[in-house]
C-alpha positions in Angstrom: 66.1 170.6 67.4 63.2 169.3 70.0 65.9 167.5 72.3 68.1 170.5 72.2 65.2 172.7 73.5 65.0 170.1 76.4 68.0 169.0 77.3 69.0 172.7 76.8 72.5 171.5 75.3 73.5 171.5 71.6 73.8 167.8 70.0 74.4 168.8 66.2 76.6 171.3 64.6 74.7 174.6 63.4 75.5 176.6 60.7 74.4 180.4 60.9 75.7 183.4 58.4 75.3 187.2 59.0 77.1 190.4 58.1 78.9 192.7 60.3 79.8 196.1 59.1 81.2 195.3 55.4 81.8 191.7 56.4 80.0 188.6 55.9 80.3 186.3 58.5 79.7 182.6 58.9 79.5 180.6 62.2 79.6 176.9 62.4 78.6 176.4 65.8 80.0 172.6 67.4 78.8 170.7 70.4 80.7 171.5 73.4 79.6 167.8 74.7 82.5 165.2 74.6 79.9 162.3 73.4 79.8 164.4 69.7 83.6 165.2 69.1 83.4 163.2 65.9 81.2 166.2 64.7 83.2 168.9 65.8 86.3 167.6 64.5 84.9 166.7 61.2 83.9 171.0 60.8 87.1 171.8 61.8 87.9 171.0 58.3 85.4 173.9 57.2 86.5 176.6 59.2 89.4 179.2 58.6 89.2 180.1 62.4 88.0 179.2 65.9 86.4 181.0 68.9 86.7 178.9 71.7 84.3 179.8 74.4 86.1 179.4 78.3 83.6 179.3 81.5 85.2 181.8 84.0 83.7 179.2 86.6 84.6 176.0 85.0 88.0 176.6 83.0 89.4 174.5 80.5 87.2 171.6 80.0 88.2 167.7 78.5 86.5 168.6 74.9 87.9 172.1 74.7 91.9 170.1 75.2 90.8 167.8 72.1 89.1 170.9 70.0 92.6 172.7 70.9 94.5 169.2 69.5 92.7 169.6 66.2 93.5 173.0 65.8 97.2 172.3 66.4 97.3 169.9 63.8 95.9 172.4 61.4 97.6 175.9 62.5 94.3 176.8 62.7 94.1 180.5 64.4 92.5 180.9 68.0 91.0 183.7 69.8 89.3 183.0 73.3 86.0 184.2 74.8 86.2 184.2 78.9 82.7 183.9 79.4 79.8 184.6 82.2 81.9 187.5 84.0 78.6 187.8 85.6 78.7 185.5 87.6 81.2 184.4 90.6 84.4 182.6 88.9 88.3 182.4 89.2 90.7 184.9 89.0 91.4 186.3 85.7 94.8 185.5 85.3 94.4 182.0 87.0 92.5 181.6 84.1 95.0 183.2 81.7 97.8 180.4 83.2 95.6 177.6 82.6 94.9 178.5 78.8 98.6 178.3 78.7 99.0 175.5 80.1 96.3 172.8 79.2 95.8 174.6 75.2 99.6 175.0 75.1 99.3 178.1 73.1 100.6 181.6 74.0 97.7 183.5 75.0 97.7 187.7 75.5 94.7 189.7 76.8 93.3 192.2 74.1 90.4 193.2 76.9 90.1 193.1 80.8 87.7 192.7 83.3 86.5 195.4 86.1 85.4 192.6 89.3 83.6 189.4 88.3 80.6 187.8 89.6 78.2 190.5 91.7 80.5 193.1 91.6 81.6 193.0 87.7 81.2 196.8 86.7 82.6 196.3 82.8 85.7 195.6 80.9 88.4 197.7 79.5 89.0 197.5 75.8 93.2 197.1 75.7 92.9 196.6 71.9 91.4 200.0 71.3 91.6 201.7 74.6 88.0 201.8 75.7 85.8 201.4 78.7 82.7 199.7 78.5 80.3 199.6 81.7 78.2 196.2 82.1 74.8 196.4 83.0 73.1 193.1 83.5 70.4 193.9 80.2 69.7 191.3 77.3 67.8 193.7 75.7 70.3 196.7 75.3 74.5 197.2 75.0 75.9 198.6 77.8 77.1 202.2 78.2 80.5 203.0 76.6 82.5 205.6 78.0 85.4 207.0 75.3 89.0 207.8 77.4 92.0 208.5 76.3 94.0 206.4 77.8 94.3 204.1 81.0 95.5 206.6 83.2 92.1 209.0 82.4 90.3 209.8 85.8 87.2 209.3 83.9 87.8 205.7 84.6 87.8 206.7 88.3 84.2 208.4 87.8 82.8 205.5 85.8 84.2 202.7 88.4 85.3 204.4 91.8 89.0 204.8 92.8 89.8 201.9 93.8 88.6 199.4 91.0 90.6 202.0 88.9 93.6 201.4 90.8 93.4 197.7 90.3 92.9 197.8 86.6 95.8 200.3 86.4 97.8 197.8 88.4 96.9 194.4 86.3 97.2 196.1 83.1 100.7 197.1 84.3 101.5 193.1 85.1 99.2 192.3 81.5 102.3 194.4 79.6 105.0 193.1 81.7 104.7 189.2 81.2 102.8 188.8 78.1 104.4 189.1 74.9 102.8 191.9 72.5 100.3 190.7 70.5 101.4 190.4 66.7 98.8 189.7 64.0 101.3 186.7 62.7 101.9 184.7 65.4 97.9 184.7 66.0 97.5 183.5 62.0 100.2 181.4 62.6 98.3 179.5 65.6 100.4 180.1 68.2 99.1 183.2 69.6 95.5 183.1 71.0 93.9 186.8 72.0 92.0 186.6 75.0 88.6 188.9 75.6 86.3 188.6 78.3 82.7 189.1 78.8 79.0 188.0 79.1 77.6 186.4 76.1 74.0 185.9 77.7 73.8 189.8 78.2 76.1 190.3 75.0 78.8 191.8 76.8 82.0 192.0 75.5 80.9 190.3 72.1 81.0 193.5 70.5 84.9 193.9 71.7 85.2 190.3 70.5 83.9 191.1 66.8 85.7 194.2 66.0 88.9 192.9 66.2 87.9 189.4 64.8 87.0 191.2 61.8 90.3 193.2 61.5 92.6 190.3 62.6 90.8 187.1 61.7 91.4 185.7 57.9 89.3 185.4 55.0 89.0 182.5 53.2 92.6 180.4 53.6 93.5 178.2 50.4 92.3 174.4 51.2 94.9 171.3 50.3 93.2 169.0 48.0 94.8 165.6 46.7 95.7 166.6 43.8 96.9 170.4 44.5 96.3 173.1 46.9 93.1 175.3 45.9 93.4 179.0 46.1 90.0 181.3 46.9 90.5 183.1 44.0 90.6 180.9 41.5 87.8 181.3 38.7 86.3 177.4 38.6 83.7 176.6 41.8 85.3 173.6 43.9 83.5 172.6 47.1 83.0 169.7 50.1 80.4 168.6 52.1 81.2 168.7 55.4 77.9 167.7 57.2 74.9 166.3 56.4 71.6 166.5 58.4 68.5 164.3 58.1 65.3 165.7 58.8 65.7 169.4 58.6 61.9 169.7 57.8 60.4 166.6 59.6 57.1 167.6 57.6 59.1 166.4 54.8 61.9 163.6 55.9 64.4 166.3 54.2 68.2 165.8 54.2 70.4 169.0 54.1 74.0 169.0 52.7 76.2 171.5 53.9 78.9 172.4 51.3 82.1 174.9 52.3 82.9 176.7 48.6 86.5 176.9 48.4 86.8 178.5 45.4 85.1 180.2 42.4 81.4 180.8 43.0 78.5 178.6 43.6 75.5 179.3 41.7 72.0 178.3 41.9 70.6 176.0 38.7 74.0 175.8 37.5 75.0 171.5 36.1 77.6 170.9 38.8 80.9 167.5 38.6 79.6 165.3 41.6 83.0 163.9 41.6 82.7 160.3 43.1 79.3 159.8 41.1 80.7 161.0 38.1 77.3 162.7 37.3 76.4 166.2 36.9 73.8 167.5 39.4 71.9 171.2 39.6 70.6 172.5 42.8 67.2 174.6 42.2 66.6 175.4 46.0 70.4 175.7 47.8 70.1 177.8 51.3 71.5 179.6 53.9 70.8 180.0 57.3 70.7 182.6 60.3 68.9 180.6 63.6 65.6 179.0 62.6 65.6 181.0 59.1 66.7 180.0 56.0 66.6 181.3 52.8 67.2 180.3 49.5 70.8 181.7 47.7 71.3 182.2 44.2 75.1 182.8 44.5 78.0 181.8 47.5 81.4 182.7 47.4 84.6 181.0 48.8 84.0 180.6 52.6 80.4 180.7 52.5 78.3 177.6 53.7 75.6 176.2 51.4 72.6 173.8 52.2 71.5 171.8 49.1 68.8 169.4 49.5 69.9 165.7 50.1 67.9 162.4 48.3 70.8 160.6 49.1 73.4 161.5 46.4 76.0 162.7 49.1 78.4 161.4 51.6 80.3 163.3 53.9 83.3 164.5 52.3 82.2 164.6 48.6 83.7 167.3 46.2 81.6 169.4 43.9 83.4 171.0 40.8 82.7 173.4 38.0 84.4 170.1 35.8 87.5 169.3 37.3 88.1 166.2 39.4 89.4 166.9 42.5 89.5 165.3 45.8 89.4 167.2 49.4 91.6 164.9 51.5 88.8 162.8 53.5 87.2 163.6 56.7 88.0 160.8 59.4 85.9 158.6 61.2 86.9 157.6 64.4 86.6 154.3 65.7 83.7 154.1 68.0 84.2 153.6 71.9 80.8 152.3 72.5 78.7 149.3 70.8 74.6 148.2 71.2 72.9 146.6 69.3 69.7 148.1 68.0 66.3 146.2 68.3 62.7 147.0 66.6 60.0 147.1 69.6 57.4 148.2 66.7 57.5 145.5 63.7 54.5 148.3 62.2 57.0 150.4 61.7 60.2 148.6 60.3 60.1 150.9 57.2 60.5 154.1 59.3 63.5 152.3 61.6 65.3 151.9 58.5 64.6 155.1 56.9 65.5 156.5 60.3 68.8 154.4 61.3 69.9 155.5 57.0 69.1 159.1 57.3 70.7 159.5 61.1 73.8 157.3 59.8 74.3 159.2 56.8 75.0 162.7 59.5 77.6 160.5 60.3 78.0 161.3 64.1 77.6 157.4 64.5 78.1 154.4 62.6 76.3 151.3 61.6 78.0 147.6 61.5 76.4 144.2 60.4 77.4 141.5 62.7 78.1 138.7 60.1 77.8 135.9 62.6 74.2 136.4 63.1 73.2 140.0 60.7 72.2 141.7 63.8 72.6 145.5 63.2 75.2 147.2 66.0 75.3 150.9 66.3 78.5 152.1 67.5 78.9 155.5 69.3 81.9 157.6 70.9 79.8 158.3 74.0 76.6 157.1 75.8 74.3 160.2 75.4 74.7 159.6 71.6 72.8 156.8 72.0 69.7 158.6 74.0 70.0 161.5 70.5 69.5 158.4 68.5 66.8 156.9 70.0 64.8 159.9 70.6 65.0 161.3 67.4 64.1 158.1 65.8 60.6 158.4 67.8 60.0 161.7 67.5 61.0 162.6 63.7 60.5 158.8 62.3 57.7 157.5 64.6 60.4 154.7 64.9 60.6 152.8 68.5 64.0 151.1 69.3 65.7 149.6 72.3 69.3 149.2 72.8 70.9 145.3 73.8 74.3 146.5 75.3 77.3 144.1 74.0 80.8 144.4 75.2 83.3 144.9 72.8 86.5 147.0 73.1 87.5 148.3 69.7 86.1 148.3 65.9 88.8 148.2 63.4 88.8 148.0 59.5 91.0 145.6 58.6 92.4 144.6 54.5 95.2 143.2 53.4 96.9 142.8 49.9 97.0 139.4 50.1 93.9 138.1 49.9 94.2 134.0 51.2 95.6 136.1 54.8 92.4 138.2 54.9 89.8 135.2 54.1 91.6 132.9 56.3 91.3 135.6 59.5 87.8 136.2 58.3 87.2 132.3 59.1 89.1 132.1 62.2 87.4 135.5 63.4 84.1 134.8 62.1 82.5 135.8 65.0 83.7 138.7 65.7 83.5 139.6 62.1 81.1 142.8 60.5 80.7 145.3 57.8 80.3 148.8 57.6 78.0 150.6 55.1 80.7 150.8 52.7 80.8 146.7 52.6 84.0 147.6 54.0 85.4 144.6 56.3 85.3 145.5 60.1 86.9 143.2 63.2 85.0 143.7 66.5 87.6 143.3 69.4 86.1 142.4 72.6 89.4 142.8 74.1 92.7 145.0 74.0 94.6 141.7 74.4 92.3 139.9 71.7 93.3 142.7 69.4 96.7 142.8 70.2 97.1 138.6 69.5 95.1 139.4 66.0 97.6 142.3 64.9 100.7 139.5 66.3 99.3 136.3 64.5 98.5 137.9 61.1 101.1 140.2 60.4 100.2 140.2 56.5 97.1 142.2 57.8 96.2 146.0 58.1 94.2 147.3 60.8 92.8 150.8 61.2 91.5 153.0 63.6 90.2 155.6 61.6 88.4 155.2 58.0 88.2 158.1 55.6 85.5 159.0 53.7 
């Protein structure tokens, strides 16, 4: 995307496949931003393992604790990527203790580093017993130098004597105070293998794949509502787990990204669209590797699919050979951050509301009517969502906005099985009172103490912090 070329950051999930050896491999790559959490926890669902990427430099950072969180609740399994070796950082196994400590997860080196920063000279393979020599090259993989062994005096030749000695000496501590690494505890999610390395120079990531490929898992059974579904099964079952507007801004297309669970997804093929109730076919479904994509004719269980939006899906829908099923829902947090959004270009009113739709519909923010005066409110989980908004509406919609800040403290969807309790807070709280796209009955709380008097006064009243789709 243009702003991500700028701002040189990622602001939107990608979704990448490519094989390795005999494997098919596919990456969902998140935001490491805190401002789009919502999207990274909402992939989480689609994934059967995580990477998480560590700055030697920077350590554990706030989004990589909440990341961690999800994966907890899950038993999702972790390996870790210590990354930039080249450059000056901390000490290896300062590093090591604070992955124990802020992920709370057992961690357990499977490589090591020779030096970091200006004297980094290459890491030793533990896993398979291996040297490999850095040299600071994008455009080749390092020399590899096969030993026997740790105690092979080729390692002196390839390093000098004394770097030797130090990586004789930490491998020795490495063995003595972590636990061996056991491919069950890592499935489990409580063992995370550590490797270290250079991704820029792709250093390391070679290390990192090879045993990803031999310890991570194939396609894991997913729970559905109504029962768990198993890979193997025969009938196609699927969930879209992201949706993006304006993949080919030529064309104001919407891609939706389905995880197949089960079965296998073929193109042309009359589809269940579950909450529609309709049957749908898909002539053009793709996958993607960077800036290509190309169009699939058949996807099997843990592969992603792209299939071409007019606004059938919302995030979360199941697709079925026939059967109805439902993927338990993928949450949406409460936002932390409200403005309201204003047209500075009355030309082009049809494009701000195509624009605020299609942005909306990704679902990485989320769109209230006030009901007091029917002022449209975007709310956010951080501020530089707001800037993504705003500049994508001018540059992919030829859309102008500006943004009227409002104070509020919380958004909460409230119901209630007794109707006469819900109308008569409605009337008291009329004007604080909105809907979300749904229709779906929000309170806007300007106030922790306003929301706590609400929750105490109508007790016949629900109020939630989360929505499902």
């Amino acid at each position: 995307m243009e702003i991500e070329k700028q701002r040189g950051i990622s602001v939107a999930t990608s979704v990448m496949g490519f094989n390795y050896g005999d494997y098919k491999i596919n990456i969902l790559d998140t935001p490491g931003h805190q401002d789009f959490a919502e999207d990274t926890y909402r992939t989480l669902t689609a994934v059967d393992s995580v990477i998480i990427v560590v700055d030697v430099a920077k350590g554990v950072e706030q989004q990589t604790r909440k990341l961690m969180e999800v994966c907890r609740m899950r038993n999702t399994p972790v390996i870790i990527f210590v990354n930039k070796l080249d450059r000056e950082g901390r000490d290896p196994f300062d590093i090591l203790d604070e992955l124990e400590s802020e992920l709370k997860i057992a961690v357990r080196p499977l490589s090591w580093p020779i030096n970091i920063g200006a004297k980094f000279k290459g890491v030793y393979n533990i896993y398979e017993h291996s040297l490999d020599l850095f040299t600071p090259n994008k455009q080749r993989v390092s020399e590899r130098v096969e030993i026997d062994d740790v105690n092979d005096p080729r390692i002196d030749e390839a390093v000098g004597e004394d770097d030797a000695a130090k990586l004789r000496e930490d491998l020795e501590l490495i063995e003595g105070v972590y636990p061996e690494f056991e491919k069950e505890e890592y499935l489990k999610g409580k063992l995370a293998p550590v490797f270290f390395g250079s991704a820029l120079n792709t250093f390391g990531v070679k290390e990192l794949l090879d045993c990803f490929v031999e310890i991570a898992p194939s396609p894991r059974p997913v729970q559905a509502e109504e029962r768990l579904v198993k890979p193997e099964e025969d009938q196609f079952t699927g969930f879209v787990f992201k949706i993006h507007a304006n993949m080919d801004p030529n064309h104001r297309s919407c891609i939706a990204f389905v995880k197949v669970c089960s079965g296998k997804f073929e193109r042309n093929v009359y589809y269940k669209h579950v909450r529609s109730d309709k049957q749908l076919r898909f002539s053009a479904p793709t996958a993607f590797m960077a800036q290509k994509k190309d169009i699939v004719d058949e996807a099997y269980p843990g592969d992603i699919v792209g299939i071409p939006d007019t606004g059938n899906f919302k995030i979360g829908d199941t697709l079925t050979s026939g059967e109805t099923i439902h993927f338990k829902g993928l949450p949406s947090f409460s936002p932390e951050m409200f403005k309201y959004i204003e047209n500075t270009d009355p030309m082009k009113s049809k494009q701000l509301e195509k624009g605020i739709q299609q942005l909306m519909d990704e679902g990485v923010a989320q769109l209230f009517i006030n009901q007091f005066n029917g002022r449209k409110l975007i709310g956010t989980v951080g501020q530089l969502q707001f800037e993504v908004i705003q500049f994508r509406l001018l540059h992919e919609y030829g859309a102008q906005c500006r943004w009227e800040p409002i104070s509020l403290y919380k958004a909460c969807w409230i119901e209630s099985d007794d109707p006469a309790a819900l109308e008569a807070f409605k009337k008291r709280k009329h004007q604080f009172m909105a809907v979300d796209r749904e229709g779906r009955d929000v309170f806007l709380a300007d106030s922790n103490y306003v929301l706590q008097m609400a929750q105490q006064d109508f007790p016949k009243l629900r109020f939630h912090f989360t929505s499902e789709f």
